[in-house]
C-alpha positions in Angstrom: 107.5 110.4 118.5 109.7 109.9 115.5 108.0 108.2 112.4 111.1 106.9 111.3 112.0 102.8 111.3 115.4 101.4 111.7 114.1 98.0 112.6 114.6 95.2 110.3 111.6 92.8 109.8 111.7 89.4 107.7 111.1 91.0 104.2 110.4 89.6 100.6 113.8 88.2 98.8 114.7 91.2 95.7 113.1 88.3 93.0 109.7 88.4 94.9 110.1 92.2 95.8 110.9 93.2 92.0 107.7 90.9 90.5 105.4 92.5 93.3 106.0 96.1 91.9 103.1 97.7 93.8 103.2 101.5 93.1 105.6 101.7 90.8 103.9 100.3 87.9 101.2 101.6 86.0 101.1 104.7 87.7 99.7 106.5 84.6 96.4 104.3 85.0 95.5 106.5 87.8 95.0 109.2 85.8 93.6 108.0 83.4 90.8 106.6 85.2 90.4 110.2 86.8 90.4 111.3 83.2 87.7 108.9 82.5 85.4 110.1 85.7 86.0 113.7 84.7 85.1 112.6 81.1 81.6 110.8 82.3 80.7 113.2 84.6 81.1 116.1 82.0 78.9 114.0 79.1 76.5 113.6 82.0 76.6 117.0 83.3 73.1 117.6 81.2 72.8 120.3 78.8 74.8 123.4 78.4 72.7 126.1 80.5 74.2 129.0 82.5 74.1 127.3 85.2 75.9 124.2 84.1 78.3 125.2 81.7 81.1 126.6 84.3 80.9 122.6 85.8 81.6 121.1 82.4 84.0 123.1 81.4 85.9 122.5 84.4 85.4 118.6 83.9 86.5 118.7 80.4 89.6 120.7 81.9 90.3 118.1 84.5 89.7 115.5 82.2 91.8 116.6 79.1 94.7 117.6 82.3 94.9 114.5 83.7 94.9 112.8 79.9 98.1 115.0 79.3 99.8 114.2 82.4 99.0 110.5 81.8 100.7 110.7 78.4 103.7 112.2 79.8 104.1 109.9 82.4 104.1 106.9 79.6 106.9 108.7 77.4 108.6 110.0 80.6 108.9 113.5 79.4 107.7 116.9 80.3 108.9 117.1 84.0 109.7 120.7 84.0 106.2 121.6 82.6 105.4 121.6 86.8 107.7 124.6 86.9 109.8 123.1 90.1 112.5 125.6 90.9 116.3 123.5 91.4 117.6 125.3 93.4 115.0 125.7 96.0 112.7 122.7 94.9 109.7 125.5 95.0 107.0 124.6 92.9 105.8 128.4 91.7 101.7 129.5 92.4 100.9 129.5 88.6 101.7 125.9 88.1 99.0 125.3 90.8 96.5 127.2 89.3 96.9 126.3 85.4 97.7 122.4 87.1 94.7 123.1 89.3 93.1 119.4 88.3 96.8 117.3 88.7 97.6 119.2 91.9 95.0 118.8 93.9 94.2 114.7 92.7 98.4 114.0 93.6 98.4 115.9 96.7 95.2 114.0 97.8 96.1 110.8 96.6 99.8 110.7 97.8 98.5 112.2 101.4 95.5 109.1 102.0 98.2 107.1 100.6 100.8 107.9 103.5 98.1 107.8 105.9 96.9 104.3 104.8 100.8 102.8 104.7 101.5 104.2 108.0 98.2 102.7 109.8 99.4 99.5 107.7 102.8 99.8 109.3 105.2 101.6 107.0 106.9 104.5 108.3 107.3 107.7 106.1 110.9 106.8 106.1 113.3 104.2 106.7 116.8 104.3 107.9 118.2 101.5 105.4 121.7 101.6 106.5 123.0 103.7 109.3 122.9 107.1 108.0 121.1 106.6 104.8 117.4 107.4 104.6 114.4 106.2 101.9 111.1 108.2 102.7 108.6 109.9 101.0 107.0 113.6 100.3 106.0 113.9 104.1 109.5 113.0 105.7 110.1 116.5 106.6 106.7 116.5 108.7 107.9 113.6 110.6 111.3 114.2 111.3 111.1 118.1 111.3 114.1 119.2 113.3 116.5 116.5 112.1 119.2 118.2 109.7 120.6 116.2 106.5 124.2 116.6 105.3 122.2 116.0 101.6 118.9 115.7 100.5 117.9 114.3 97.2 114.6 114.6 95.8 113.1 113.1 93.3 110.0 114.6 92.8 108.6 117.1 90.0 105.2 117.3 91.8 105.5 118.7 95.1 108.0 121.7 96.9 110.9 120.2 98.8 109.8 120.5 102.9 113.4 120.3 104.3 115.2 123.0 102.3 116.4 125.0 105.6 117.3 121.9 106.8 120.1 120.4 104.6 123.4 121.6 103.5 123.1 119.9 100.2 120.1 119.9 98.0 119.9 118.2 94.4 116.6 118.1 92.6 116.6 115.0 89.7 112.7 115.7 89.1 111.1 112.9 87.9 107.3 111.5 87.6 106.5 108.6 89.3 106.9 105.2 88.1 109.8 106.9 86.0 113.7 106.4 87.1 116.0 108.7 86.7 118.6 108.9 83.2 122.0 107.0 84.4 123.7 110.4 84.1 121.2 111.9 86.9 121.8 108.7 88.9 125.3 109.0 88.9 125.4 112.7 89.4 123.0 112.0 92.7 125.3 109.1 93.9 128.5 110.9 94.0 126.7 113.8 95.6 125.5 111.6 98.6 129.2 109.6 98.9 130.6 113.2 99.0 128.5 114.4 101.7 127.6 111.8 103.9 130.6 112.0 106.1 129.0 115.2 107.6 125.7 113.3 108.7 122.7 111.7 107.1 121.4 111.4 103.6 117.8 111.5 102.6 116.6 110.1 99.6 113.0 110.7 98.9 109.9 110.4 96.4 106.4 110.8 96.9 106.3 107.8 98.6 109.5 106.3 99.4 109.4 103.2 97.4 110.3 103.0 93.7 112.2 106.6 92.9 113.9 106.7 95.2 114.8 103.0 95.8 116.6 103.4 92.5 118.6 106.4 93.5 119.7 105.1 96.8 120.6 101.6 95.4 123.2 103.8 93.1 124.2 106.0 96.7 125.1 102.6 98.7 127.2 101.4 95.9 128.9 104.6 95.2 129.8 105.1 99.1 131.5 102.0 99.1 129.2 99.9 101.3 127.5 97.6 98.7 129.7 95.7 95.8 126.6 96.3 93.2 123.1 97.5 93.2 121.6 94.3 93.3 123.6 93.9 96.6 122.0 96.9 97.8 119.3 96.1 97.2 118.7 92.9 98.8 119.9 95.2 102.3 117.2 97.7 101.2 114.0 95.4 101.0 115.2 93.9 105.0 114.5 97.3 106.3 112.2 98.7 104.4 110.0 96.0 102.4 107.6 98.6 100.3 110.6 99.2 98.3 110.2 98.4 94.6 111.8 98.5 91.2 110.0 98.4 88.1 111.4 97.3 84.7 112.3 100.8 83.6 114.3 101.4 87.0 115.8 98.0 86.9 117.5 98.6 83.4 118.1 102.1 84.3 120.5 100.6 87.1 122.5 97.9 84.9 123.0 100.8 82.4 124.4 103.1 85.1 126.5 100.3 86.5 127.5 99.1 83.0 128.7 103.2 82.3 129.6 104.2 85.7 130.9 101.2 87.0 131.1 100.9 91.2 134.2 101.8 93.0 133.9 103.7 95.9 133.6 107.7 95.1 136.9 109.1 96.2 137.6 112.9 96.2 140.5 111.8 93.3 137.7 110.0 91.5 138.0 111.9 87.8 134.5 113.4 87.5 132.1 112.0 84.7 131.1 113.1 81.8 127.4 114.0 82.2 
């Protein structure tokens, strides 16, 4: 059976989805509390011995990792320190042994996540408006044959699952909780006006609600089927109601409409200035 939803639902209004941010904010605490844990458990870890020190020192690690990653999520820099390949979205084997302690805590965390949403309801992705698709890191494993005419993905954190399956790939790596620069959302945009005439366009985070809400908001408008993002978005939140924006994404948004403006990409539109 496919995972996917088309089906609109009654949904929060954009006011009530936007002050209910759910995922999308504070996503640095969570490291920080496994910062903490790892922290606790290595004071507590008893005395240095043989036998104990290789545990500690792997709790410090952990500890002082997901510290770092937790800074960098709060200044929004550093995605490329993951290694993610653009061109193949490939996230190399070193990054997950010297990230050992982030990989493992995302991957676990964003997997029991999915699980928990879809028992709750909400599919790995959403069809928000026919032919455009919000979903999250395990949209591939639902929908695994389905081709895209573009996939975006907004992710630093994990390897892009339908690479062989679309005939346009952009990466716009980003952590989560973070939006993308106005220049990357416009550069994703015309990318999915461009290619949608040749089938569907995915849009996808880790869990398809506040990443790549923002990017896809920017998509609508840019194709011509929304007059502004705020539009968009009010469509968005009817089909798929998990969808959030945070602060950061909602200003990111007025600055790209303020720069970009939002008439409909057309292949005589000049090209911006990145």
């Amino acid at each position: 059976a496919d995972h996917a939803s088309a089906e609109p639902i009654c949904r929060p209004t954009m006011d009530q989805a936007c002050l209910e941010m759910g995922a999308v904010h504070g996503v640095h605490l969570k490291y920080v509390a496994a910062s903490a844990l790892c922290s606790v458990c290595a004071y507590h870890a008893g005395p240095d011995g043989e036998r104990i020190m290789p545990l500690r020192s792997l709790l410090v690690y952990s500890a002082a990792t997901h510290g770092l990653f937790a800074g960098l999520f709060v200044a929004r820099v550093g995605m490329g320190i993951l290694g993610k390949q653009r061109a193949a979205g490939v996230v190399p084997w070193w990054s997950y042994l010297v990230w050992a302690p982030f990989h493992s805590f995302t991957y676990l965390y964003t997997y029991f996540h999915t699980l928990h949403s879809e028992a709750h309801g909400t599919p790995v992705a959403t069809e928000v408006a026919p032919g455009w698709w919000i979903g999250g890191r395990y949209a591939h494993w639902r929908m695994p044959e389905r081709r895209w005419a573009a996939t975006i993905d907004l992710t630093c954190e994990f390897p892009e699952g339908s690479i062989r399956n679309t005939s346009n790939y952009l990466l716009t790596p980003c952590w989560d909780g973070v939006p993308p620069t106005p220049a990357q959302i416009e550069e994703a945009a015309r990318l999915a006006a461009r290619a949608c005439g040749g089938g569907d366009v995915m849009v996808h985070c880790a869990h398809g609600r506040g990443r790549s809400t923002t990017v896809m908001l920017a998509c609508l408008v840019r194709a011509g089927l929304f007059s502004d993002w705020r539009d968009a978005f009010e469509a968005v939140v009817q089909r798929r109601p998990v969808c959030r924006l945070n602060s950061k994404m909602r200003k990111a948004l007025d600055t790209w409409e303020a720069r970009y403006g939002t008439a409909p990409y057309s292949v005589s539109s000049p090209r911006p200035s990145f």
